[in-house]
C-alpha positions in Angstrom: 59.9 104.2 88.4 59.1 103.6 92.0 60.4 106.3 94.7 62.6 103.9 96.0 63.8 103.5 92.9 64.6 107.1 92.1 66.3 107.6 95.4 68.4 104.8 94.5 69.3 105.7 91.4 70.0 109.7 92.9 71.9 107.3 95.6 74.3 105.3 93.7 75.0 108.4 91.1 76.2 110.5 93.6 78.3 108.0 95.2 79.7 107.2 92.2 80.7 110.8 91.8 82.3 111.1 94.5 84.3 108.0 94.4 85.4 108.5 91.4 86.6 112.2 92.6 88.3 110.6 95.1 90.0 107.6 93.9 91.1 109.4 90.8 93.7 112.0 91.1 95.4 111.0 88.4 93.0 112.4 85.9 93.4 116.1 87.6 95.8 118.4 86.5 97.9 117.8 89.2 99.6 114.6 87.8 102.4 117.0 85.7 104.1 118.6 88.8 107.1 117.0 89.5 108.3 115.6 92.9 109.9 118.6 94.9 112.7 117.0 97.4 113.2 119.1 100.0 116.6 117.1 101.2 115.1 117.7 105.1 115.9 115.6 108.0 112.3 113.6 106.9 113.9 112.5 103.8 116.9 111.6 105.1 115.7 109.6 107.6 113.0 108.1 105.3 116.0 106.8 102.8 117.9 105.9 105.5 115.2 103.6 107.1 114.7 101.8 103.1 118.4 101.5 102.9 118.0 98.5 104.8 115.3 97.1 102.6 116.2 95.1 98.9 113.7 95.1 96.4 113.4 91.3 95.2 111.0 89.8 92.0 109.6 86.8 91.5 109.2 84.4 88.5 105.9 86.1 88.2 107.1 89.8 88.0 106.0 90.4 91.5 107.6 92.8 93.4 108.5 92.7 97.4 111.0 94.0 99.5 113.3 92.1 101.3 115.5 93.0 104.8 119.1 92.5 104.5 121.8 92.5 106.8 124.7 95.3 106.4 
């Protein structure tokens, strides 16, 4: 093996590494704590705000939200 191709290798391990500890939080021990509401102006504001918003699927099973009137 080349140098080049040792730093690569040292390269793309690491970044693997520390994609995968990024992009994958559901495998931490986090993932069992529930959702605390806190029932604070934020949240009321944020439901408010989706209130306006229907949530529509398509033949296909996509999902999208939709803006209604009322």
């Amino acid at each position: 093996m080349t140098k080049s191709e040792s730093f690569l290798n040292k390269f793309m391990k690491r970044t693997d590494t520390w994609a995968r500890t990024l992009t994958a939080p559901h495998l931490s021990d986090e993932g069992d704590t529930a959702v605390v509401h806190k029932h604070d102006e934020f949240e009321e504001a944020s439901a408010e705000d989706l209130s306006h918003f229907e949530v529509e699927t398509d033949s296909e099973g996509h999902h999208y939200a939709t803006r209604h009137e009322g």
